[in-house]
C-alpha positions as a Python dict, from the first residue, in 0.01 Angstrom:
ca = {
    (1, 'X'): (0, 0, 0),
    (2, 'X'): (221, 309, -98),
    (3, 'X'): (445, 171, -414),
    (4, 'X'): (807, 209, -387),
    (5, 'X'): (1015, 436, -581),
    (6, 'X'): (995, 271, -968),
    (7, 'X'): (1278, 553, -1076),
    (8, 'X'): (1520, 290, -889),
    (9, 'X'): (1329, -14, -1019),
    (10, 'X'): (1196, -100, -1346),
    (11, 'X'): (814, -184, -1321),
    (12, 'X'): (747, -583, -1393),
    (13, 'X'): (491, -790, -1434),
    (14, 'X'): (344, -1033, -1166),
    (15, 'X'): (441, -1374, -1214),
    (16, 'X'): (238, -1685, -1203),
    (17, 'X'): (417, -1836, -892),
    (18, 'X'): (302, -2009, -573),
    (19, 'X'): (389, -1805, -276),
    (20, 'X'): (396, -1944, 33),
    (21, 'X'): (288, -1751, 373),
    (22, 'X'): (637, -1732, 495),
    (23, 'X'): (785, -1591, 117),
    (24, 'X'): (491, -1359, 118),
    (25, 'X'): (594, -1232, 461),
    (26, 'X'): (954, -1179, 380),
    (27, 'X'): (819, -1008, 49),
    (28, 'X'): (629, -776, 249),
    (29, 'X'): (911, -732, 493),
    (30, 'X'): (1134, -581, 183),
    (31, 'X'): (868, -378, 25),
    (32, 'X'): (1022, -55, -51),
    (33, 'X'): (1357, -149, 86),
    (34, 'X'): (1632, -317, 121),
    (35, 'X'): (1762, -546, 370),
    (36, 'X'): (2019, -763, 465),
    (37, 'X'): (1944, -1124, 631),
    (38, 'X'): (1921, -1040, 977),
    (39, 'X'): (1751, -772, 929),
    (40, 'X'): (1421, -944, 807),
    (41, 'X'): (1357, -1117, 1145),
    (42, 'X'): (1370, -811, 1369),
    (43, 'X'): (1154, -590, 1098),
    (44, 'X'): (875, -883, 1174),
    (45, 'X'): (931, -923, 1535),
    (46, 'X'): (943, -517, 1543),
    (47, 'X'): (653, -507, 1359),
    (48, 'X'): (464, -765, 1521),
    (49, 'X'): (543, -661, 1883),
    (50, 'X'): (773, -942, 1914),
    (51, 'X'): (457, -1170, 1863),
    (52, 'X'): (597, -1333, 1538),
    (53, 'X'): (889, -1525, 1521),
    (54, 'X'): (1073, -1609, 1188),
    (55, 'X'): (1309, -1905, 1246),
    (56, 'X'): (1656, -1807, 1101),
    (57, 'X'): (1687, -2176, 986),
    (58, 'X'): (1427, -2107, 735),
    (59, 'X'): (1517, -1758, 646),
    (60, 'X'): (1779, -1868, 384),
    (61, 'X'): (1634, -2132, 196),
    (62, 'X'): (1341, -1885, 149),
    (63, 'X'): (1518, -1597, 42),
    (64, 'X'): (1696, -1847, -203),
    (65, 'X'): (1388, -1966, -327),
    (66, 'X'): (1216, -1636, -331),
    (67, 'X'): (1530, -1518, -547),
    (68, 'X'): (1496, -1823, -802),
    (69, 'X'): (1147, -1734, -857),
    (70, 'X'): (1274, -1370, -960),
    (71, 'X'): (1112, -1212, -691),
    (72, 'X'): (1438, -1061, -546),
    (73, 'X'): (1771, -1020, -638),
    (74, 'X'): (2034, -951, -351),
    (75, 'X'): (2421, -845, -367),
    (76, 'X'): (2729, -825, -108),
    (77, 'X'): (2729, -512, 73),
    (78, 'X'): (3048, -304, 16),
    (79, 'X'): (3148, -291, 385),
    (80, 'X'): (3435, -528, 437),
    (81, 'X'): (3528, -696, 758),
    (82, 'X'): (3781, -429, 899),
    (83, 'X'): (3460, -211, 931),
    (84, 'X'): (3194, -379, 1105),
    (85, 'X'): (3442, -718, 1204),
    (86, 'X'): (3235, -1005, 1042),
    (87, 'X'): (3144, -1154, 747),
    (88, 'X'): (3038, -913, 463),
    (89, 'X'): (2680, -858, 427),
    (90, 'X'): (2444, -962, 138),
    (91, 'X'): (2139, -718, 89),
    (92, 'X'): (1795, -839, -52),
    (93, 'X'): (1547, -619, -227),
    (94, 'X'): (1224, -688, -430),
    (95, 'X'): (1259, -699, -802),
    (96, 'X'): (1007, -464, -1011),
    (97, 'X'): (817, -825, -1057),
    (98, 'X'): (838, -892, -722),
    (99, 'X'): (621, -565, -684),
    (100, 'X'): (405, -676, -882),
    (101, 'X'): (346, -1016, -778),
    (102, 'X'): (323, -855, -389),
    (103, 'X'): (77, -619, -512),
    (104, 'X'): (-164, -850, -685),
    (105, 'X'): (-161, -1095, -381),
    (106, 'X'): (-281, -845, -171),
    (107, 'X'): (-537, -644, -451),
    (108, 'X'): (-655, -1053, -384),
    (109, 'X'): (-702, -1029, -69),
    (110, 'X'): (-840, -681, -55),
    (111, 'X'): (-1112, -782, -311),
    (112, 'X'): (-1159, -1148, -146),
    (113, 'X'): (-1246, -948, 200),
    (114, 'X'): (-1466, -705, -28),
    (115, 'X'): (-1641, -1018, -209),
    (116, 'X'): (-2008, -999, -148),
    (117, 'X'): (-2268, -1328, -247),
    (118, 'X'): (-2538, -1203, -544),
}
């Protein structure tokens, strides 16, 4: 996995926190970008093929919990309703220790798949 630019972000540690298949998706989803809401859906159904589906009812409460855990941090876009006519926009990106974490889940699963018996 090519690592983002850490100029922009300061490096962190991973941190000892359960992460659930659906926060690990949206983790991976924002991996070297940033994103606002909507946009996290359509980069997995893009991505997928439109063969997964994430429910917008549980987008929210996982982007809040993702962002108590430290993972992320988001802000309001700058764009204001006169520009795009809705509501204004909050953006989500990975914090360094969301890196981190992301990258040790899947050096797991890289060595897991690599695991041979003695």
């Amino acid at each position: 996995m090519p690592r983002p630019n850490t100029t922009q972000r300061n490096r962190g540690e991973p941190l000892d926190v359960e992460v659930s298949p659906r926060e690990e998706l949206v983790l991976l989803a924002l991996y070297s970008k940033e994103l606002y809401g909507l946009q996290i859906p359509q980069a997995m159904s893009e991505a997928s093929g439109g063969k997964r589906k994430f429910q917008i009812g549980s987008l929210y409460p996982t982007l809040h919990s993702l962002e108590k855990k430290g993972l992320i941090e988001s802000r309001w876009g700058d764009e204001g309703r006169d520009e795009r006519g809705g509501a204004r926009r909050r953006y989500y990106k990975l914090t360094g220790s969301g890196v981190a974490t992301l990258e040790a889940i899947q050096s797991f699963r890289e060595n897991l798949i690599a695991w041979q018996p003695v």
